[in-house]
C-alpha positions in Angstrom: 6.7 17.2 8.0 6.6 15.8 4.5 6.7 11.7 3.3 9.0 11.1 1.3 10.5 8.4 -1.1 12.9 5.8 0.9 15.5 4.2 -1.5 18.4 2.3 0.1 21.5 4.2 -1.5 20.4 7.7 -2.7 16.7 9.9 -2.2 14.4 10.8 -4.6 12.2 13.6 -2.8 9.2 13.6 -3.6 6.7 16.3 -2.3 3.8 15.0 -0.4 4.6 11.4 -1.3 7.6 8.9 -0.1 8.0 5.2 -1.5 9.9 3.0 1.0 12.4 1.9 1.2 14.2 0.6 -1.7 17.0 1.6 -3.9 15.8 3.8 -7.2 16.1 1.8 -10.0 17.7 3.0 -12.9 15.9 2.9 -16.4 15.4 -0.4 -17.9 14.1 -2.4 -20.9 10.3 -3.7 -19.1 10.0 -7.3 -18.7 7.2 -9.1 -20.4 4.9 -10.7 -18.2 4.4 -14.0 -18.6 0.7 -16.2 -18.3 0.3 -17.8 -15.0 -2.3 -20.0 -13.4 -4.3 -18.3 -10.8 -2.9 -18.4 -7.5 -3.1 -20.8 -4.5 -2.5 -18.4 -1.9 -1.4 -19.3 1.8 -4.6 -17.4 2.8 -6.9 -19.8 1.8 -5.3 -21.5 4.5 -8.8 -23.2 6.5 -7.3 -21.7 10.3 -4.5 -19.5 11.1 -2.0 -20.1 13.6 -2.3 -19.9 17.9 -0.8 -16.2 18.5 2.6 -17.1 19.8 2.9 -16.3 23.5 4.7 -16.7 26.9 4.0 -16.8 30.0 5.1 -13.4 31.9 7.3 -14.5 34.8 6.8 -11.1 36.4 3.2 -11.2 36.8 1.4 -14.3 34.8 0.6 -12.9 31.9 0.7 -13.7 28.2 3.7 -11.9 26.7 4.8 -12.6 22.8 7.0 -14.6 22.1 9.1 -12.7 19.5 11.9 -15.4 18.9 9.3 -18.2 18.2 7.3 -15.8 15.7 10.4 -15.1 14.3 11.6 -18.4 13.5 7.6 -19.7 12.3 7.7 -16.2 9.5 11.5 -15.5 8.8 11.2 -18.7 6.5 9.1 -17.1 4.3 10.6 -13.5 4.1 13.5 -12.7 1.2 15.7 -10.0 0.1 15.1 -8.5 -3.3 18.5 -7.5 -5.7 18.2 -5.4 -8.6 20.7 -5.4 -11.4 20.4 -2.5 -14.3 19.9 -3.2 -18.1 19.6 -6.4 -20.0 20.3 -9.6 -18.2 24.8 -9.8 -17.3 25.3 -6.2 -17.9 26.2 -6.2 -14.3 27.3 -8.6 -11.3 26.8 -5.7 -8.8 23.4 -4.9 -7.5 22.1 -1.6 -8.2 18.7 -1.8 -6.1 17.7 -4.4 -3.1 14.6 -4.3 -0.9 12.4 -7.3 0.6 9.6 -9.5 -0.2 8.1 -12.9 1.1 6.2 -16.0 -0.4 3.0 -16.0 -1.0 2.2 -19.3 -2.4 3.9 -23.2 -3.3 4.2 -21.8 -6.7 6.6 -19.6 -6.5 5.0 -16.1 -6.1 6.7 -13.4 -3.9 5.0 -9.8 -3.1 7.0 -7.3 -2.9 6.6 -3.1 -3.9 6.5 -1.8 -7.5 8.9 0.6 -6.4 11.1 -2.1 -5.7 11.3 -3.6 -9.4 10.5 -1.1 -11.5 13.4 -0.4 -14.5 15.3 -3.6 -13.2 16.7 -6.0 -15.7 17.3 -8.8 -13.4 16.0 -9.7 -9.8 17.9 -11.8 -7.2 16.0 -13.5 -4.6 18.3 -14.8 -2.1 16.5 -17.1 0.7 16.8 -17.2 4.3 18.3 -21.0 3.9 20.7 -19.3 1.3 19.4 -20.3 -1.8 19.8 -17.9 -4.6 16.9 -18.0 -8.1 16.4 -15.2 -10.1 13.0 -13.8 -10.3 10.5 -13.1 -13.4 8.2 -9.9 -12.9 4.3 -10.8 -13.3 3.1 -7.8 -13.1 2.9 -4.9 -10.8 0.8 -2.0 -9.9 1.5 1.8 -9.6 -1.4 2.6 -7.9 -1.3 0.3 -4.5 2.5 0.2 -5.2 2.9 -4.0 -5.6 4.4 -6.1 -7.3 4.5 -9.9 -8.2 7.2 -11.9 -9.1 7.6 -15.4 -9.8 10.8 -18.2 -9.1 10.9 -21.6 -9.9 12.9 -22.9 -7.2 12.5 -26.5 -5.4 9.4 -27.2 -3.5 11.4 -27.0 0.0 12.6 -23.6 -0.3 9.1 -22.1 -0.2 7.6 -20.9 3.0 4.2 -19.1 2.3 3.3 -16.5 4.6 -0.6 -16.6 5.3 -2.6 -13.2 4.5 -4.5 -12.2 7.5 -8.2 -10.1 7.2 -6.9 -6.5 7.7 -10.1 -5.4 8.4 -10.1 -7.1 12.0 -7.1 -5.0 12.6 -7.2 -2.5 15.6 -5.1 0.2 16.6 -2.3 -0.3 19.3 -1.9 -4.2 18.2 1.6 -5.6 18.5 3.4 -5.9 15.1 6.7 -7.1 14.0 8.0 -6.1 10.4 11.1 -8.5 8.7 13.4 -7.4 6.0 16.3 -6.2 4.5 17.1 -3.1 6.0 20.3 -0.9 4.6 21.0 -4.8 3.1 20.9 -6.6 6.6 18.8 -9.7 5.2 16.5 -11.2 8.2 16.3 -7.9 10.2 13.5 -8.3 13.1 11.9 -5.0 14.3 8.7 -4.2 16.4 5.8 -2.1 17.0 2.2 -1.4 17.3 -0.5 -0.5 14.7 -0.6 3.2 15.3 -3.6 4.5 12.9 -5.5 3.0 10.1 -7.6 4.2 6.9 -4.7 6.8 6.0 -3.8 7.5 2.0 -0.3 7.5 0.2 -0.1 10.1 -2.9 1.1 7.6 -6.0 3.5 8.2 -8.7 0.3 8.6 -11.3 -1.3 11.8 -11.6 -4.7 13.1 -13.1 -4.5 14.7 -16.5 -5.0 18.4 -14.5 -1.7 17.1 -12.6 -3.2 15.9 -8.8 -1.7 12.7 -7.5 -3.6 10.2 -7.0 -4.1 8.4 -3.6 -3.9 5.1 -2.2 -6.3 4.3 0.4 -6.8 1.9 3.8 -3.1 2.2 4.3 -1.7 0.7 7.8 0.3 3.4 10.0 3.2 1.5 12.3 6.1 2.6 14.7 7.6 -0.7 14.1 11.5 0.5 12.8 11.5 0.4 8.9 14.2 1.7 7.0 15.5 1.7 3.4 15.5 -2.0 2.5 12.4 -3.0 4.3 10.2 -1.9 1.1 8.2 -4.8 0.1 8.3 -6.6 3.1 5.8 -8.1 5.4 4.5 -6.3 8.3 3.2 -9.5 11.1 1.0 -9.9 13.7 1.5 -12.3 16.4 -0.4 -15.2 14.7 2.7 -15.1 12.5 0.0 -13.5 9.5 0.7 -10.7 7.1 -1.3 -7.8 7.7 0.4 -5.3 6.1 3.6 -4.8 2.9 6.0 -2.2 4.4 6.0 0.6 1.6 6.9 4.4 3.3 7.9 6.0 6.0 7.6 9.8 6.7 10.9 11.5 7.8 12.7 14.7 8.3 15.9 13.0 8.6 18.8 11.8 6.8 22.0 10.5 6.6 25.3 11.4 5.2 24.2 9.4 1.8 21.2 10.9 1.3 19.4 7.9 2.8 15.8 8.8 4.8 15.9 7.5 8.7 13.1 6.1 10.4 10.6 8.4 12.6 8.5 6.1 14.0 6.2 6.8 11.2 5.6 3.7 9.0 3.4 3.1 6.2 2.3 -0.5 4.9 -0.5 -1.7 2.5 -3.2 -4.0 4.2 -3.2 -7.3 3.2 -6.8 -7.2 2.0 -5.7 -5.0 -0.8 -2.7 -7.0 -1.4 -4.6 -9.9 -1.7 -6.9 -8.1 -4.3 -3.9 -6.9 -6.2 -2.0 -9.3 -6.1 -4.5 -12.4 -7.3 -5.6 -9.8 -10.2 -1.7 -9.6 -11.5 -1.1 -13.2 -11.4 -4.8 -13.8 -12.8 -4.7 -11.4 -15.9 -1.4 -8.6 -15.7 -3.5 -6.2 -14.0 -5.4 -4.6 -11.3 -8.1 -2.5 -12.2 -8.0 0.2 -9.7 -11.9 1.9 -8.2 -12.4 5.5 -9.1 -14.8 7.8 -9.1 -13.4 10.7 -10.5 -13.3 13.6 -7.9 -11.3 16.3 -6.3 -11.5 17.5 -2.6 -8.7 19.5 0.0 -6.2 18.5 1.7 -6.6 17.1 4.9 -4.6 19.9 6.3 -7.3 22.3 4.5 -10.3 20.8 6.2 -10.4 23.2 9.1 -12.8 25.4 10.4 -11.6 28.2 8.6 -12.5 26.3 5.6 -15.9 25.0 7.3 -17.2 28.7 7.7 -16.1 29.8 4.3 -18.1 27.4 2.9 -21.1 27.4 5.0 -20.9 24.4 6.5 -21.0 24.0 10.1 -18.7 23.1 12.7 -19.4 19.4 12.8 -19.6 18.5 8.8 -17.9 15.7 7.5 -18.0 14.0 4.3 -15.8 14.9 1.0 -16.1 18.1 -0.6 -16.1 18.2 -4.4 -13.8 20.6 -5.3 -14.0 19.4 -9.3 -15.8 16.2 -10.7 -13.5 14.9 -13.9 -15.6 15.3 -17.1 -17.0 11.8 -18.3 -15.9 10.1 -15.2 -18.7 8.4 -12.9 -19.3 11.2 -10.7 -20.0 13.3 -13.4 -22.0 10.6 -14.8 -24.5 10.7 -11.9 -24.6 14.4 -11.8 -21.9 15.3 -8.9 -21.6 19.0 -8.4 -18.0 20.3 -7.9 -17.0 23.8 -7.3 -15.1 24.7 -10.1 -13.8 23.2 -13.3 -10.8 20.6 -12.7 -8.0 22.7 -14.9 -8.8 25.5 -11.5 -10.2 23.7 -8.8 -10.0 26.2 -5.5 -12.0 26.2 -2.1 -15.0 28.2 -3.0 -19.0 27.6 -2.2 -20.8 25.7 -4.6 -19.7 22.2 -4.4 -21.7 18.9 -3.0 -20.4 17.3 -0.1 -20.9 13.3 -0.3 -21.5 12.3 2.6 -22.1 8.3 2.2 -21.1 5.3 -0.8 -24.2 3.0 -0.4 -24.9 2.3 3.5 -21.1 3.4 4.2 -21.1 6.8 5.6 -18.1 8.7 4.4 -16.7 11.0 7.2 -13.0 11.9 5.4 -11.4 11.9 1.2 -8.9 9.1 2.9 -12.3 7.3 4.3 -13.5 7.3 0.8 -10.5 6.4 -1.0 -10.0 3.3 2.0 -14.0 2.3 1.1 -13.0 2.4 -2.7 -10.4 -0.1 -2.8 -11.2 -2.4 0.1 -14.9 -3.0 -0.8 -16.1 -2.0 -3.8 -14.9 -3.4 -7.8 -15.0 -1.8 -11.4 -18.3 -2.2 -12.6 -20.5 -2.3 -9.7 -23.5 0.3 -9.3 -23.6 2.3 -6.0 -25.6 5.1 -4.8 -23.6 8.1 -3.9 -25.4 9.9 -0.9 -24.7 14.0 -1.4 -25.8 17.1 0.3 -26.5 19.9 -2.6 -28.1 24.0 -1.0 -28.9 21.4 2.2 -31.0 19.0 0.6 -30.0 15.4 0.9 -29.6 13.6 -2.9 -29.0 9.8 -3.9 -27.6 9.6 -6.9 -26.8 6.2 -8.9 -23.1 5.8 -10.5 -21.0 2.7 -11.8 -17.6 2.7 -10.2 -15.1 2.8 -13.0 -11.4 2.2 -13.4 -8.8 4.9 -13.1 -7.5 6.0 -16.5 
């Protein structure tokens, strides 16, 4: 089974790697982005919200109440339009996904994928009201985006960010959007895995995709459209922004249909992101600089041809890029990066600072949730099996 790209009226495969959701755009002049003031974002809210329940008439217990949570977040949730080329080349959309309010000043969240090469960008409101939207900024890496509307005060609804970190598998969600252009469509599921990665659209120089890390695995329905829009949990909070789904199946127009295999980016990160595009254009993004297999290549085949035992876990270093921070603090890989290959010889880090690493998506999760550009950590490695500390500075990725 491979994940694979989700636009709304014709696929772009992509191997390993599928963007949500959302129309390909076609190519574009880029948008400057303006200044803005940083953010006031709904999560800085002081409480959140009472979960919104009912009372189960078949047995007394507390069952969600899915039309109340719908009615408190729908408010707050918007469908994106695309139009090609400079601003009136066209009056019909080329593009559409979904986004939602983040703020009383205007700013919606919403995927890169979404908006990238668009000339203009309709927002169209759940109360009807139409504005057209200015990009901030946006990031290739997480895959978000920020735009900005200058609408009147009333029309806003912020949705409130919730700690994805508290999240727990099997938790109900609910995920609104715009779905095959079906504005305001409800669907809902549970949490069904966290900590997985996405491959991104950047590459290393020696051509491996980067990965995007801490990503929120759902069965809630989500389809081409729903890229960009929130996934909720019954507090009416965004945990998640809908972004991929992995599929075997299509329709007639090319379009990918939903598995029951979601994809959405925590709100943690897209909180991070988010208030580091408004604040200054960009989000500097954690790296390290390392190579290691596939998840599917960390067998026990592999385990025994590199000497480890049965019960090792950690990240092997396949390659360390030259001059990045692993190098830096002396990181072993197996071979150079322009032939990387499972062979003996590499470290395996098993821990960033008191975090003990068990998987490459554990790592790349760690990266981005809790650590910045900048800041020193001690990288915890087993070398011929000795245990080594060694001191790095995380750095950005080029």
């Amino acid at each position: 089974m491979t994940l694979r790209r989700l636009p709304t009226l014709a696929i772009a495969i992509m191997i390993l790697a599928t963007w949500a959701c959302a129309i390909p755009q076609p190519e574009a002049p880029e948008i400057p982005t303006p200044s803005s003031p940083p953010p006031t974002f709904a999560p800085k809210l002081p409480t959140a919200a009472p979960p919104v329940l009912l009372p189960d008439s078949r047995g007394g217990l507390l069952a969600p109440d899915l039309t109340a949570l719908y009615e408190r977040v729908n408010p707050g949730v918007v469908a994106i339009l695309t139009y090609p080329g400079a601003p009136g080349d066209s009056s019909l959309p080329t593009g559409q996904g979904s986004g939602f309010v983040v703020d009383t000043e205007g700013h919606i969240i919403t995927n890169h994928h979404v908006v990238d090469g668009a000339g203009d960008i309709e927002i169209d409101f759940p109360s009807g009201y139409k504005a057209w939207a200015t990009l901030v900024g946006s990031d290739m890496d997480s895959d978000l985006a920020v735009l900005d509307v200058d609408v009147p005060q009333e029309v806003l609804a912020p949705l409130r960010l919730a700690d994805s970190d508290a999240l727990k598998v099997g938790e109900m969600v609910v995920a609104i959007g715009n779905p095959f252009g079906l504005s305001g469509t409800m669907t809902v599921g549970v949490v069904s895995a966290l900590g997985r990665t996405l491959q991104t659209e950047r590459t290393t120089e020696a051509g491996a995709a980067f990965r995007a890390g801490a990503i929120i695995q759902t069965d809630a329905a989500i389809n081409p459209g729903n890229s960009g829009g929130p996934l909720i949990n019954l507090h009416g909070e965004v945990v998640g922004v809908n972004r991929a789904i992995r599929t075997e199946a299509f329709t007639v127009t090319g379009d990918a249909v939903n598995s029951g295999v979601g994809f959405a980016i925590p709100s943690n990160v897209t909180r991070k992101v988010a208030e580091a595009i408004i604040e200054g254009g960009t989000f500097k993004y954690p790296y390290l600089g390392i190579s290691s297999p596939s998840e599917n290549a960390w067998n026990l085949w592999t385990l025994e041809e590199l000497g480890l035992p049965p019960d090792a876990s950690g990240v092997y270093i396949t390659c360390v890029t030259p001059g990045g921070p692993a190098d830096l603090a002396g990181v072993n890989g197996a071979q150079p990066c322009d032939n990387p290959s499972l062979v003996p010889g590499g470290d395996l880090l098993i821990a960033i600072g008191d975090h003990a690493v068990i998987s490459m998506d554990d790592l790349v999760s760690y990266l981005v949730s809790h650590t910045e550009v900048g800041e020193e950590v001690t990288l915890t490695v087993l070398r011929d099996g000795n245990e080594l500390q060694l001191q790095t500075t995380i750095g950005a990725r080029p």
